[in-house]
PADOZA-928497 format. One line per field, with one value per atom (N, C-alpha, C, CB): residue number from 0; x, y, z; residue in three letters; atom name. Coordinates in pm, 1 decimal, padded with zeros to 6 digits. Glycine has a CB too. Example, Ala and Ser with C-alpha at 12.3 -4.5 7.8 and 13.67 -1.06 7.14 Angstrom:
kevo: [0, 0, 0, 0, 1, 1, 1, 1];
X: [01319.0, 01230.0, 01320.0, 01130.8, 01285.0, 01367.0, 01290.0, 01408.4];
Y: [-00569.0, -00450.0, -00330.0, -00447.3, -00225.0, -00106.0, 00003.0, -00059.8];
Z: [00780.0, 00780.0, 00780.0, 00904.6, 00708.0, 00714.0, 00787.0, 00572.5];
vexro: [ALA, ALA, ALA, ALA, SER, SER, SER, SER];
lolo: [N, CA, C, CB, N, CA, C, CB];
This chain:
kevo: [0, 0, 0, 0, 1, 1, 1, 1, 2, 2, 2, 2, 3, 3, 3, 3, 4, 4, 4, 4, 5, 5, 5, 5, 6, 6, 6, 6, 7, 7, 7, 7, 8, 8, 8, 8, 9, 9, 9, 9, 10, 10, 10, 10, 11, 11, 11, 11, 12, 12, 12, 12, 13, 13, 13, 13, 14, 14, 14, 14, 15, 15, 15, 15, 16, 16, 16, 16, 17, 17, 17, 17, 18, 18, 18, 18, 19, 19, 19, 19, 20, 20, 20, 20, 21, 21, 21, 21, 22, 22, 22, 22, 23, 23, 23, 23, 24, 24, 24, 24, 25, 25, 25, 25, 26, 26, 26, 26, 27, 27, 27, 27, 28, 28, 28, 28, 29, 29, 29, 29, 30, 30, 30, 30, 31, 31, 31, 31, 32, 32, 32, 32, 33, 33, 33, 33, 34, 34, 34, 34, 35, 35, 35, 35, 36, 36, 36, 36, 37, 37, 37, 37, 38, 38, 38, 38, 39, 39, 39, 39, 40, 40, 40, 40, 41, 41, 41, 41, 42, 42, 42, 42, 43, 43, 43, 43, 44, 44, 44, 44, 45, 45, 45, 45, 46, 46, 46, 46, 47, 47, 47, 47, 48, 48, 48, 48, 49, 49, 49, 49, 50, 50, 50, 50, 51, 51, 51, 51, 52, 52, 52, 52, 53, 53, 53, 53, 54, 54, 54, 54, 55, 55, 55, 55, 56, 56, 56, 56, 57, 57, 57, 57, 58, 58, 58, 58, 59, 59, 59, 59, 60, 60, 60, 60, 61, 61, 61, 61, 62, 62, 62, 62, 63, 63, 63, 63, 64, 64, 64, 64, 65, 65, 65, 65, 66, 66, 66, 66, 67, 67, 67, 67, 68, 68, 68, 68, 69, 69, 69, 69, 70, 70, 70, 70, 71, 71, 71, 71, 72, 72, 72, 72, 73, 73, 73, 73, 74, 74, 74, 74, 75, 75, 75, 75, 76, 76, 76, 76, 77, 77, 77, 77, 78, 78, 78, 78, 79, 79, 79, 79, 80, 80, 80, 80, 81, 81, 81, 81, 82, 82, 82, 82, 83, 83, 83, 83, 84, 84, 84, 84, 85, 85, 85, 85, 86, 86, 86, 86, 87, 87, 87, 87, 88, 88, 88, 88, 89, 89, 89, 89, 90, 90, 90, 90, 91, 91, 91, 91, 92, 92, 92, 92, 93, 93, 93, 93, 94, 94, 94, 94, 95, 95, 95, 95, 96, 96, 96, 96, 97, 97, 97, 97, 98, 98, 98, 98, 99, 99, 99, 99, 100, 100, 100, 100, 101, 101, 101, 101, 102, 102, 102, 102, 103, 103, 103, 103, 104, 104, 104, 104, 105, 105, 105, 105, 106, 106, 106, 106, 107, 107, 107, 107, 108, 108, 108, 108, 109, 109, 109, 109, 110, 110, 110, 110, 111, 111, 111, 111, 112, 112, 112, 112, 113, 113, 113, 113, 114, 114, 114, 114, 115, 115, 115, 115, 116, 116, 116, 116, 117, 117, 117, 117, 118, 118, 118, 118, 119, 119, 119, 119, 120, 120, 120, 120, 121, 121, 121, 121, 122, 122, 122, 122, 123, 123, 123, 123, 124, 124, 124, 124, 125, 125, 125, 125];
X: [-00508.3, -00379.7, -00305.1, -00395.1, -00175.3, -00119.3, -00089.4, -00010.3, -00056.7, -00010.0, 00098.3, -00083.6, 00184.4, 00359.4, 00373.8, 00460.0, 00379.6, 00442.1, 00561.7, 00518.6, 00580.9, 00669.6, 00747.5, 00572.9, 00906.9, 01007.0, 01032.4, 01019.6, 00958.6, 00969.2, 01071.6, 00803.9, 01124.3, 01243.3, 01366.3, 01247.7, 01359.5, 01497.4, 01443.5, 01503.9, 01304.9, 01310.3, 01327.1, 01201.1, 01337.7, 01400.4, 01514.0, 01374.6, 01608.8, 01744.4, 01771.0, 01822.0, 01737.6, 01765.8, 01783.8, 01655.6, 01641.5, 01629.7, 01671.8, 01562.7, 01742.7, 01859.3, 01979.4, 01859.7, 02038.0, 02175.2, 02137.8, 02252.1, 02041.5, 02034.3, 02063.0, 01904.3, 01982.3, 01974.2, 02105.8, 01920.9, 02217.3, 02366.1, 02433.6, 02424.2, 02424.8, 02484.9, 02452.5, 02388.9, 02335.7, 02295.9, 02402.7, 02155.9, 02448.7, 02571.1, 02680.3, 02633.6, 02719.8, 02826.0, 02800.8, 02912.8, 02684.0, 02624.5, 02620.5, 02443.1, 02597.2, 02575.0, 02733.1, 02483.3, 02819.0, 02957.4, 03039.6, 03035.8, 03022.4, 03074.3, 02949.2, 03069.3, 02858.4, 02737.8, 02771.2, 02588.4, 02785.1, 02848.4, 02962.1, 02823.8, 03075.1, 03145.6, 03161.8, 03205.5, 03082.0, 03075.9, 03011.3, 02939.9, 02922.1, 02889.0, 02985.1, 02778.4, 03015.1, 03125.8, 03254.7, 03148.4, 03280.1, 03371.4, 03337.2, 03462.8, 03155.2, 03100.2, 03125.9, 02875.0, 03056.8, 03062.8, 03184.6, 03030.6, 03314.2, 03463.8, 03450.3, 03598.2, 03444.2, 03458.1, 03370.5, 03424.4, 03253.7, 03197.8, 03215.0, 03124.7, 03317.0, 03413.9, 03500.2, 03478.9, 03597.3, 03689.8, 03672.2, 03746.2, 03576.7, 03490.3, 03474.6, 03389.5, 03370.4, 03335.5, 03442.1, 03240.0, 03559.9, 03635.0, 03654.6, 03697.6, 03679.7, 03674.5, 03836.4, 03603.0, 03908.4, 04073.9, 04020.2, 04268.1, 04126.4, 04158.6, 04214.5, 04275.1, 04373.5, 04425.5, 04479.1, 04488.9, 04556.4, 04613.9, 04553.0, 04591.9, 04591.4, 04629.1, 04459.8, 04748.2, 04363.9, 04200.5, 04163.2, 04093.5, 04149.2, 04119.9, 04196.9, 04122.1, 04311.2, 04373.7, 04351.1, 04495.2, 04331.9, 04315.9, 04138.8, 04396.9, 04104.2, 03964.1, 03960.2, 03874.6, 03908.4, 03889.8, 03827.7, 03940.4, 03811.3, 03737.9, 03825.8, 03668.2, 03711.2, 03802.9, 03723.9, 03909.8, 03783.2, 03694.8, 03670.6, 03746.2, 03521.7, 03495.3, 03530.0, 03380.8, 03565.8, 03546.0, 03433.5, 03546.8, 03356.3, 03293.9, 03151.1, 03317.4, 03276.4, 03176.5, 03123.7, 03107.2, 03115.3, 03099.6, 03197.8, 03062.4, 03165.4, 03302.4, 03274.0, 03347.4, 03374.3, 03347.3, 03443.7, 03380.4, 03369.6, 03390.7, 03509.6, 03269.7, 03605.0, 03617.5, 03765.3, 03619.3, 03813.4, 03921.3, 04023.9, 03903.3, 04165.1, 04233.6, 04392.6, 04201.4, 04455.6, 04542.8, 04630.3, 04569.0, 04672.1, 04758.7, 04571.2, 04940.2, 04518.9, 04364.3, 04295.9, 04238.8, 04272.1, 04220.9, 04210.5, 04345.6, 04307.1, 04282.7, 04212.9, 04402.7, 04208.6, 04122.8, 03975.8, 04270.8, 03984.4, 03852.5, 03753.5, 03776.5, 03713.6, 03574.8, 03552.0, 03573.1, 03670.3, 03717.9, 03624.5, 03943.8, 03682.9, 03592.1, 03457.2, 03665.1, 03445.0, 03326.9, 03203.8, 03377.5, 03216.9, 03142.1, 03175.1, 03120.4, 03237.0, 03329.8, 03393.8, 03234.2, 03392.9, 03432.0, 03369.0, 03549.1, 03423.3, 03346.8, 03410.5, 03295.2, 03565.9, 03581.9, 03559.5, 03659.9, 03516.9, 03532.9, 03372.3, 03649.4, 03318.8, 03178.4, 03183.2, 03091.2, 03072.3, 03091.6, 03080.0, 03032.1, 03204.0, 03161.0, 03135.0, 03318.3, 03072.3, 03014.4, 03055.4, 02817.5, 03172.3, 03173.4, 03150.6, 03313.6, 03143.8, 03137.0, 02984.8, 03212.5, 02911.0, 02745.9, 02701.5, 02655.4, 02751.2, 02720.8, 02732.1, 02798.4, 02877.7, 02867.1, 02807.1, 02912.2, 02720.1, 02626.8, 02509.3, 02560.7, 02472.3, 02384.2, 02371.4, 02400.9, 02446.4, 02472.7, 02443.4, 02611.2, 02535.3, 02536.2, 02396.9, 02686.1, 02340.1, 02215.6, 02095.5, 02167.5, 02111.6, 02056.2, 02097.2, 02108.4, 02210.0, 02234.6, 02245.4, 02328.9, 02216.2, 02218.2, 02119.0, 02281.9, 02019.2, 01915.0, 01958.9, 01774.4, 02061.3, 02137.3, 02258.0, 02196.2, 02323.4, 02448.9, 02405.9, 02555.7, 02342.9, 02329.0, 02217.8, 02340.5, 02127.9, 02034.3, 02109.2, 01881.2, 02137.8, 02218.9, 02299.6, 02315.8, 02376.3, 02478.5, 02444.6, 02553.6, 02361.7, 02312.5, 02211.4, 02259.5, 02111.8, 02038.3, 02106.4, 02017.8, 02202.2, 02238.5, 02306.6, 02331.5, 02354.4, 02461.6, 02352.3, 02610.9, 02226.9, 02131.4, 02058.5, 02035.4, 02070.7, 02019.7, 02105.5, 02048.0, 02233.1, 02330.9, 02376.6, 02444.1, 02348.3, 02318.8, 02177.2, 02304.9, 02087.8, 01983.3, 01966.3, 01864.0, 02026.7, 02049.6, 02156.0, 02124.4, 02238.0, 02314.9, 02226.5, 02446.6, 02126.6, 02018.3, 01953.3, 01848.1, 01974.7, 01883.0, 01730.8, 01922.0, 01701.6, 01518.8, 01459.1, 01445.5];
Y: [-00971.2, -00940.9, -00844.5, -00881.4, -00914.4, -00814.1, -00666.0, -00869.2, -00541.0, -00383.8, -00364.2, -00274.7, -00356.7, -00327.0, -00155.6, -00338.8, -00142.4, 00015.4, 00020.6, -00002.4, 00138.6, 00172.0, 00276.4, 00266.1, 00186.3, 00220.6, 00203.5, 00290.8, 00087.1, 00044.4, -00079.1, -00013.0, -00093.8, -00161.9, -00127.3, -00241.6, 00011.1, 00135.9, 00154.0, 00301.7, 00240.6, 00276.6, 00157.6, 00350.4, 00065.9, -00059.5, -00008.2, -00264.6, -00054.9, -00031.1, 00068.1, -00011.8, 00206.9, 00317.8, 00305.3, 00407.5, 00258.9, 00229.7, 00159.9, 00209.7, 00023.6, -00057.2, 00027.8, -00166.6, 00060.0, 00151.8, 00263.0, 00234.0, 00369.6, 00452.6, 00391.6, 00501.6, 00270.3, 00213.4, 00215.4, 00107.6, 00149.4, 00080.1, 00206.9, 00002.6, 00309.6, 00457.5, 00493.2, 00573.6, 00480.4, 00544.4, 00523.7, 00497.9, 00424.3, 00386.2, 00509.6, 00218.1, 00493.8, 00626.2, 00724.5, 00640.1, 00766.2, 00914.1, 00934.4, 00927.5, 00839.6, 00855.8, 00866.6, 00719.3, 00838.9, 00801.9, 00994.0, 00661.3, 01060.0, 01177.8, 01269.5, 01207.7, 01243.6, 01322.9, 01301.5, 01283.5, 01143.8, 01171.7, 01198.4, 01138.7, 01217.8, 01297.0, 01417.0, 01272.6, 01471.6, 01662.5, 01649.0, 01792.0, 01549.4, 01609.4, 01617.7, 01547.1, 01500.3, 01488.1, 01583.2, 01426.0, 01646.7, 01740.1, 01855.0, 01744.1, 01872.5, 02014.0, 01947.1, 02060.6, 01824.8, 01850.5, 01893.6, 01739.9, 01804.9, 01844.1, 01950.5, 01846.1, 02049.6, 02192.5, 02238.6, 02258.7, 02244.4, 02277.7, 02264.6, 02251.6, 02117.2, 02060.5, 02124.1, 01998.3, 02183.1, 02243.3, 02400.5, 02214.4, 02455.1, 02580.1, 02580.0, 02616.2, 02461.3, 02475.7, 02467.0, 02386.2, 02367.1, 02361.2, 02433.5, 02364.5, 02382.7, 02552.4, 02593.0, 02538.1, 02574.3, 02645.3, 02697.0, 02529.4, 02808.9, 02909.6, 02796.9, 03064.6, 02730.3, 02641.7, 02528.0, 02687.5, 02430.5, 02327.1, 02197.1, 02340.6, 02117.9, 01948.7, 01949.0, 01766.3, 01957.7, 01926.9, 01969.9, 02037.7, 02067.8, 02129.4, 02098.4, 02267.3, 02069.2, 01980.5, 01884.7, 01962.2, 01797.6, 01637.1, 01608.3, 01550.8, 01753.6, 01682.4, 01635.5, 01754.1, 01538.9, 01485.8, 01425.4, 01446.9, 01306.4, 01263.1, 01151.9, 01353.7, 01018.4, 00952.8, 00847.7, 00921.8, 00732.4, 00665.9, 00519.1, 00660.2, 00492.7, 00378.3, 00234.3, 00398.0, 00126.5, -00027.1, 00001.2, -00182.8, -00042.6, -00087.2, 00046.2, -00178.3, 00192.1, 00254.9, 00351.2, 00173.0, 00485.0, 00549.7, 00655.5, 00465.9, 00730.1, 00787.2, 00813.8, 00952.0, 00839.7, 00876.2, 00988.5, 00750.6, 01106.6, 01219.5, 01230.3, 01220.3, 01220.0, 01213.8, 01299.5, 01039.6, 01247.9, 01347.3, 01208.9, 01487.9, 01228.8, 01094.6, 01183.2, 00944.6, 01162.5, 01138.2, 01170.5, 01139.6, 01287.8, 01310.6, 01357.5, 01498.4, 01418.4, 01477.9, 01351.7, 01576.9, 01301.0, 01146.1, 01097.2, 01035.3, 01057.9, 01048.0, 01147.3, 01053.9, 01256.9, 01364.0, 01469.9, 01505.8, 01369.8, 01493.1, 01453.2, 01482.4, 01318.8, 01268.9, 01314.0, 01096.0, 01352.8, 01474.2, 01581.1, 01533.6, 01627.6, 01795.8, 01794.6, 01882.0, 01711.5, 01646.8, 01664.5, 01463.9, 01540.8, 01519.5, 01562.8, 01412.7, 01602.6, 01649.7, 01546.1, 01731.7, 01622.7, 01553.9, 01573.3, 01581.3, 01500.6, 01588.5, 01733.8, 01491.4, 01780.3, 01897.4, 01982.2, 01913.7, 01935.0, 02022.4, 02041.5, 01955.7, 02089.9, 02083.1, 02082.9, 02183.6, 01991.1, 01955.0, 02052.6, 01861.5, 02017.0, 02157.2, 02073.3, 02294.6, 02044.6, 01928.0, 01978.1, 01914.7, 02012.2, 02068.5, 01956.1, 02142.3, 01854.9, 01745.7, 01743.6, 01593.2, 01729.4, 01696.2, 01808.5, 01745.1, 01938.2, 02083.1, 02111.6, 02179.0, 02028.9, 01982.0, 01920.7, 01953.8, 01816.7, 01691.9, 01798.5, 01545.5, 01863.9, 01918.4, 02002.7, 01990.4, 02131.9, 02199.6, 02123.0, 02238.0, 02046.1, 01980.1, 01891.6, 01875.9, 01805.4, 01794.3, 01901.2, 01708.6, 02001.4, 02113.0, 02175.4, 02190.9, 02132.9, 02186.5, 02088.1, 02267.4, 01948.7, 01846.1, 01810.6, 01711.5, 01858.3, 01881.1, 01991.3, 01913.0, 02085.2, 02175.8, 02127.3, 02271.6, 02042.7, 01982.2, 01861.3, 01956.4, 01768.7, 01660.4, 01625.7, 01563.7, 01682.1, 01672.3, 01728.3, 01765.1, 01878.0, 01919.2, 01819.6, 02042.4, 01778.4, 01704.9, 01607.0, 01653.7, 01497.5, 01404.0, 01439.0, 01329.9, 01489.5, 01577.2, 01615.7, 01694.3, 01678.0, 01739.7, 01611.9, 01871.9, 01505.1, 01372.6, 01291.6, 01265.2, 01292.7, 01216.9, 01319.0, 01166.2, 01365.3, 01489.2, 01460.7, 01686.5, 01451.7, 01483.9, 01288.1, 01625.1, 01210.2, 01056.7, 01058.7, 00955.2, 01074.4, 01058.9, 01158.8, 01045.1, 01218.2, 01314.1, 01219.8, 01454.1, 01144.7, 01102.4, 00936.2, 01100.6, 00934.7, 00764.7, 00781.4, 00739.1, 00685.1, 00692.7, 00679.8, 00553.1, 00736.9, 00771.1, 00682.6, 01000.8];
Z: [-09579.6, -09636.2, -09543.1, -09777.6, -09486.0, -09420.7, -09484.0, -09380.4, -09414.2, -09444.3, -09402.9, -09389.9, -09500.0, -09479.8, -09415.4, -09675.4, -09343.9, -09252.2, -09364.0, -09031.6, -09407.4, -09534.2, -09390.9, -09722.4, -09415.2, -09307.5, -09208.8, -09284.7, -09194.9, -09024.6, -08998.4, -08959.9, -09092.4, -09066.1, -09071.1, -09121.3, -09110.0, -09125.9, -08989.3, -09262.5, -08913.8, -08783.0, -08724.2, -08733.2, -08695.7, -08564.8, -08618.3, -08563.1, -08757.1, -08711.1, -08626.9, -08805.3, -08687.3, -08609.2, -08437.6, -08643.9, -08415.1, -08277.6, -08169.7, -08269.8, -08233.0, -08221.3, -08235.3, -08321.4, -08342.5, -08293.1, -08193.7, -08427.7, -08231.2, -08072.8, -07961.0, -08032.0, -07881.5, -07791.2, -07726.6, -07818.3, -07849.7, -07854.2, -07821.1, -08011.7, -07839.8, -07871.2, -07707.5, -08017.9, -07629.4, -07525.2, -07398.7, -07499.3, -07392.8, -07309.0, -07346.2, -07353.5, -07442.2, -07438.7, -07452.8, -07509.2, -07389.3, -07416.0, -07245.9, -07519.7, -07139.3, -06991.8, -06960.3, -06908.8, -06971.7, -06932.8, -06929.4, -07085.2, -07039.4, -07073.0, -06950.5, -07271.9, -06926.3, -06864.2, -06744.8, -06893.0, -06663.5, -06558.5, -06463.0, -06541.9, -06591.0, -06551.4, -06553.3, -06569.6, -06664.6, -06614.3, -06467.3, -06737.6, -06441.5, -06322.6, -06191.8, -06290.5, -06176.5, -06129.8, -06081.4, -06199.9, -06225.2, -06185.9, -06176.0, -06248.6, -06206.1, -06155.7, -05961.1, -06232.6, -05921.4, -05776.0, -05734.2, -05699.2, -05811.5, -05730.5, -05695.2, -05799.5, -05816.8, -05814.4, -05706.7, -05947.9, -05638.1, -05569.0, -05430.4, -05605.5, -05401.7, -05320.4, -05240.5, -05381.8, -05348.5, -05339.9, -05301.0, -05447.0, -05343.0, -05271.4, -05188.8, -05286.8, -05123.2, -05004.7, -04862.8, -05007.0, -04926.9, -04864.2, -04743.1, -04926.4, -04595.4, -04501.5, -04498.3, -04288.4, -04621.2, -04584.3, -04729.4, -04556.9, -04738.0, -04883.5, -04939.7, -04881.7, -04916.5, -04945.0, -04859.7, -05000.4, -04943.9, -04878.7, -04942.1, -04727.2, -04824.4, -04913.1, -04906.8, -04800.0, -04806.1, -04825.9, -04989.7, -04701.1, -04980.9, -05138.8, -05228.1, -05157.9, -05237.0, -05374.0, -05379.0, -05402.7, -05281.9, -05293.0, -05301.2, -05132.0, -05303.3, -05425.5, -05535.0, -05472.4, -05561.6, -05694.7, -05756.9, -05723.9, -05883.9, -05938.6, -06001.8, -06005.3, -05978.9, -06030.2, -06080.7, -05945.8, -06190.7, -06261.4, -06189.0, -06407.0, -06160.6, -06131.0, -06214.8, -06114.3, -06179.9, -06267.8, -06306.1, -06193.0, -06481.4, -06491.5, -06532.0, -06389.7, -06521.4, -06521.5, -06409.2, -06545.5, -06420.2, -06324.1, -06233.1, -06272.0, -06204.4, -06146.2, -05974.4, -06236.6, -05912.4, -05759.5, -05761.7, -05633.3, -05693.5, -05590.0, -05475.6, -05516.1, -05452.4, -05305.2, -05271.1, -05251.6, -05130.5, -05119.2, -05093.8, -04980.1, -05227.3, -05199.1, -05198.6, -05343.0, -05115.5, -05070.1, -04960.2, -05132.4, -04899.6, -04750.6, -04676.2, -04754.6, -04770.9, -04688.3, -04648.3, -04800.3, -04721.5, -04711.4, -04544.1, -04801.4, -04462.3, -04297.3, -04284.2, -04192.5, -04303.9, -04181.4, -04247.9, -04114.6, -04386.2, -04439.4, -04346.2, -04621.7, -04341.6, -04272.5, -04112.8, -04276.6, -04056.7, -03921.9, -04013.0, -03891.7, -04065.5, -04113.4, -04165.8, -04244.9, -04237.4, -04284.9, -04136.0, -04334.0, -04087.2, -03994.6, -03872.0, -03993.6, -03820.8, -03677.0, -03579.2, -03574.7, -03518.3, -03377.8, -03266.0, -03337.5, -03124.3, -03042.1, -02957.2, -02943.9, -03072.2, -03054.6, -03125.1, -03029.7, -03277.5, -03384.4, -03448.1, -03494.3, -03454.0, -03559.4, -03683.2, -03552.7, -03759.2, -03847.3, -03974.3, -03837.3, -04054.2, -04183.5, -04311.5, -04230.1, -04344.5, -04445.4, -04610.9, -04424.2, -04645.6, -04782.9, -04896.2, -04806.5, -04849.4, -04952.9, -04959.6, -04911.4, -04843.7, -04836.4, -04968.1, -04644.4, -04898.6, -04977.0, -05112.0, -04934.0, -05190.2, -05303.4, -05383.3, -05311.9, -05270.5, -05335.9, -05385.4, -05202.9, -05280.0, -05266.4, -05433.2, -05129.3, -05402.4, -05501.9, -05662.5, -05471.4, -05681.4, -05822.6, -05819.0, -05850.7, -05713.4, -05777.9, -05810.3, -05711.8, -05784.3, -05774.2, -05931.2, -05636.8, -06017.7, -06130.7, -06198.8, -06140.7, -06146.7, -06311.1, -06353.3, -06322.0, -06384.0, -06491.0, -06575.5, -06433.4, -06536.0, -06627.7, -06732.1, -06538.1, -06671.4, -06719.4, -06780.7, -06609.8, -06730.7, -06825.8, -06920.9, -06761.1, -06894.2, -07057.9, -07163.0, -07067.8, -07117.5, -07261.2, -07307.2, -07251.5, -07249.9, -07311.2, -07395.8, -07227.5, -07294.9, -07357.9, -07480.6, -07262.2, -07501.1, -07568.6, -07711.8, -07478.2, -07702.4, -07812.9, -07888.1, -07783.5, -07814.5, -07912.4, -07934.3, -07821.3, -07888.3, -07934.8, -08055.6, -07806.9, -08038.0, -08197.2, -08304.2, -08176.3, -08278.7, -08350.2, -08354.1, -08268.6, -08338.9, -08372.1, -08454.2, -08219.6, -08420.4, -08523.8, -08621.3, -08467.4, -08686.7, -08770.6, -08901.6, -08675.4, -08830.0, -08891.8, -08971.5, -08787.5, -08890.4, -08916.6, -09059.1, -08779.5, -09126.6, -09269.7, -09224.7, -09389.1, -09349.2, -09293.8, -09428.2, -09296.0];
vexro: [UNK, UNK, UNK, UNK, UNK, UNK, UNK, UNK, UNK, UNK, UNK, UNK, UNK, UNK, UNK, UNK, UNK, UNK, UNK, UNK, UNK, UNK, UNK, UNK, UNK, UNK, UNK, UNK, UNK, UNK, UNK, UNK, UNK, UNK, UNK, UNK, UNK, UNK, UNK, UNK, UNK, UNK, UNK, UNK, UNK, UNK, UNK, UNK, UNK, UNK, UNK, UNK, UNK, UNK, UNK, UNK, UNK, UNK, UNK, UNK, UNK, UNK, UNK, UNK, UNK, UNK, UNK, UNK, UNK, UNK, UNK, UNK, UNK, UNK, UNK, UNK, UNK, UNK, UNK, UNK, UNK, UNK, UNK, UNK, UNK, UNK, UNK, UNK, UNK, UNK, UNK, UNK, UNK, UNK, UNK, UNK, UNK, UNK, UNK, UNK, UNK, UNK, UNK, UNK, UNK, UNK, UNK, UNK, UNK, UNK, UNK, UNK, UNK, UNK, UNK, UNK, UNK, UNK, UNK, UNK, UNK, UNK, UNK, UNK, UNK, UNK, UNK, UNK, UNK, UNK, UNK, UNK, UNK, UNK, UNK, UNK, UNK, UNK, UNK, UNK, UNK, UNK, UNK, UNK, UNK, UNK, UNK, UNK, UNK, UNK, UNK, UNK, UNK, UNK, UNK, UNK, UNK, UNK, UNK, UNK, UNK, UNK, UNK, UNK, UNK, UNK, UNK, UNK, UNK, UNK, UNK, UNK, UNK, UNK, UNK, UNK, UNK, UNK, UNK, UNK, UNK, UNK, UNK, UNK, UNK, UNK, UNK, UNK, UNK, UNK, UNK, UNK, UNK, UNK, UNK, UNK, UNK, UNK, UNK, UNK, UNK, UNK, UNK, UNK, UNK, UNK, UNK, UNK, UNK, UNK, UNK, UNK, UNK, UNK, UNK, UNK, UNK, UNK, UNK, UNK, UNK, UNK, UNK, UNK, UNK, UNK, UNK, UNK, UNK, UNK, UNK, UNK, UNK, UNK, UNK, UNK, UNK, UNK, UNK, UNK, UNK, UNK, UNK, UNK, UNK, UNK, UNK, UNK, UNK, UNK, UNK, UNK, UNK, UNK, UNK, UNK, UNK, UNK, UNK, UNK, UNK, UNK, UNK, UNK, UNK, UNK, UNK, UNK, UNK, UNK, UNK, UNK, UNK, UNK, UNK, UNK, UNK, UNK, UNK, UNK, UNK, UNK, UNK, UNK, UNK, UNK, UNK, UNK, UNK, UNK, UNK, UNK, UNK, UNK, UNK, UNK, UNK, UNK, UNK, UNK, UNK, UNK, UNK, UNK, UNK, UNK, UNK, UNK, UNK, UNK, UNK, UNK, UNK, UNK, UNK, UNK, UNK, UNK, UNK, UNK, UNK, UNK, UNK, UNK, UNK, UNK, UNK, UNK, UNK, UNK, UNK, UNK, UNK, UNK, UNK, UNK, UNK, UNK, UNK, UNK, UNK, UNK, UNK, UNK, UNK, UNK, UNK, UNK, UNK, UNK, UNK, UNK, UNK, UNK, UNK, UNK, UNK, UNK, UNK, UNK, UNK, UNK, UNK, UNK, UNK, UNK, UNK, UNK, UNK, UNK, UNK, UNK, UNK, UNK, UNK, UNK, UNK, UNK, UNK, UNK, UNK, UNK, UNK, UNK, UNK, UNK, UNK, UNK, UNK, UNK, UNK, UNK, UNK, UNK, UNK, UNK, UNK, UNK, UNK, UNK, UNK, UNK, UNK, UNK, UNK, UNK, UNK, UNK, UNK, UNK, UNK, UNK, UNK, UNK, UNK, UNK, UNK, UNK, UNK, UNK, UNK, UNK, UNK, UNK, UNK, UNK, UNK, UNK, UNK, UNK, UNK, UNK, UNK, UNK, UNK, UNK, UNK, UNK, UNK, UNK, UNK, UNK, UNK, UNK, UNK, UNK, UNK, UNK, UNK, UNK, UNK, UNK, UNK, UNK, UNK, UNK, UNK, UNK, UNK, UNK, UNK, UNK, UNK, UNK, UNK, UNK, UNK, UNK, UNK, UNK, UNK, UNK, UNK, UNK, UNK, UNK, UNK, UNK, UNK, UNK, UNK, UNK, UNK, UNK, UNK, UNK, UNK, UNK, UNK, UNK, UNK, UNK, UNK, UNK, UNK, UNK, UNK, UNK, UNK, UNK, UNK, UNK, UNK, UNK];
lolo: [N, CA, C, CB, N, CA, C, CB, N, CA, C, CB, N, CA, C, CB, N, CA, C, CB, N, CA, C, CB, N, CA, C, CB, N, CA, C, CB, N, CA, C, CB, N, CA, C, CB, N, CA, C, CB, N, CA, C, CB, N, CA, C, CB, N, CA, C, CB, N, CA, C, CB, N, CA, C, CB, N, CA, C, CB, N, CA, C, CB, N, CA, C, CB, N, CA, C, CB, N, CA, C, CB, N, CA, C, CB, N, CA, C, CB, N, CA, C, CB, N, CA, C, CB, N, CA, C, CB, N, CA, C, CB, N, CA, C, CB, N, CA, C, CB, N, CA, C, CB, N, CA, C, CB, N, CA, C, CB, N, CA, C, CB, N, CA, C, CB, N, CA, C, CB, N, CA, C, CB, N, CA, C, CB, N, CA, C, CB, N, CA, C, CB, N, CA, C, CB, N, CA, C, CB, N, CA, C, CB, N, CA, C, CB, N, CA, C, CB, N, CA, C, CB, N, CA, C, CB, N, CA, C, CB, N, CA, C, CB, N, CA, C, CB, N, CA, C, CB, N, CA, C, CB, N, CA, C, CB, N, CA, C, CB, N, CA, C, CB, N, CA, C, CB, N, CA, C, CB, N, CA, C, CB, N, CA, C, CB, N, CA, C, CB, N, CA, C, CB, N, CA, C, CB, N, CA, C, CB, N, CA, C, CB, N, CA, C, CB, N, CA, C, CB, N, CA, C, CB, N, CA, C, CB, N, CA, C, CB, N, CA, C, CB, N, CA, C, CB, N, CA, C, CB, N, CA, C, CB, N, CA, C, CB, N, CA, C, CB, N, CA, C, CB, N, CA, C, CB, N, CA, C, CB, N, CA, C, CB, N, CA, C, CB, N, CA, C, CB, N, CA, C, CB, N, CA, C, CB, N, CA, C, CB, N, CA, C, CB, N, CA, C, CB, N, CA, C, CB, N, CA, C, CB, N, CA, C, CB, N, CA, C, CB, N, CA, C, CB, N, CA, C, CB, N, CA, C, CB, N, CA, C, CB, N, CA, C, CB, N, CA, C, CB, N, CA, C, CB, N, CA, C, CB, N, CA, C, CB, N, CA, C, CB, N, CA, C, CB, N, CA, C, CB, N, CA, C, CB, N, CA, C, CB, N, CA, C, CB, N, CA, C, CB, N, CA, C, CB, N, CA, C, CB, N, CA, C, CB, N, CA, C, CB, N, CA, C, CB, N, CA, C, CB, N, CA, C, CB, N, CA, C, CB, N, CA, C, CB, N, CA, C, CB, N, CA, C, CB, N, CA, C, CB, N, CA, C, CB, N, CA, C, CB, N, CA, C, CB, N, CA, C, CB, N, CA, C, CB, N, CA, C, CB, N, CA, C, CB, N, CA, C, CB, N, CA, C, CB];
């Protein structure tokens, strides 16, 4: 004689909507990161100001995802500063950014994600 698990067909639902929920829980996570790297970008920057450091930014990928980069009058000449020349040496503030923010997203994105997955199964009938 089969043994019925008392609730295990409330936990699949559950586990089925979590699943469905997990997509819009990565989307908000990688963009804090994102605009933690800008920010780190824009620091490293080697001017106080100007068009390099404003035209950092962040911006949303098709399909999902965002990209980092420097878009618009900076745009021709970051990858000059970036990587150099063979007059200029290279000042890598973008690499340095990468650097930095992977160095802090085990800080920024569990929480995030973490706490809307608490706060989704909290809301799941038991």
């Amino acid at each position: 004689m089969p043994k019925e698990i008392k609730g295990l067909r409330q936990f699949q639902a559950n586990c089925r909507r979590l699943s469905g929920e997990i997509d819009g829980l990565v989307g908000p996570a990688l963009r804090a990161a994102a605009v933690a790297m800008a920010g780190h970008a824009k620091g490293n920057a080697p001017v106080d100001e100007g068009t390099l450091r404003s035209d950092v930014g962040v911006r949303p990928l098709p399909g999902g995802g965002f990209v980092v980069g420097v878009f618009g009058e900076a745009e021709e000449y970051a990858g000059y500063v970036e990587f150099g020349t063979e007059d200029q040496a290279p000042r890598p503030f973008m690499t340095m950014a990468l650097m930095q923010t992977l160095a802090e997203a085990p800080g920024i994105v569990p929480p995030l994600v973490d706490g809307r997955i608490r706060g989704a199964v909290k809301s799941y009938k038991v």
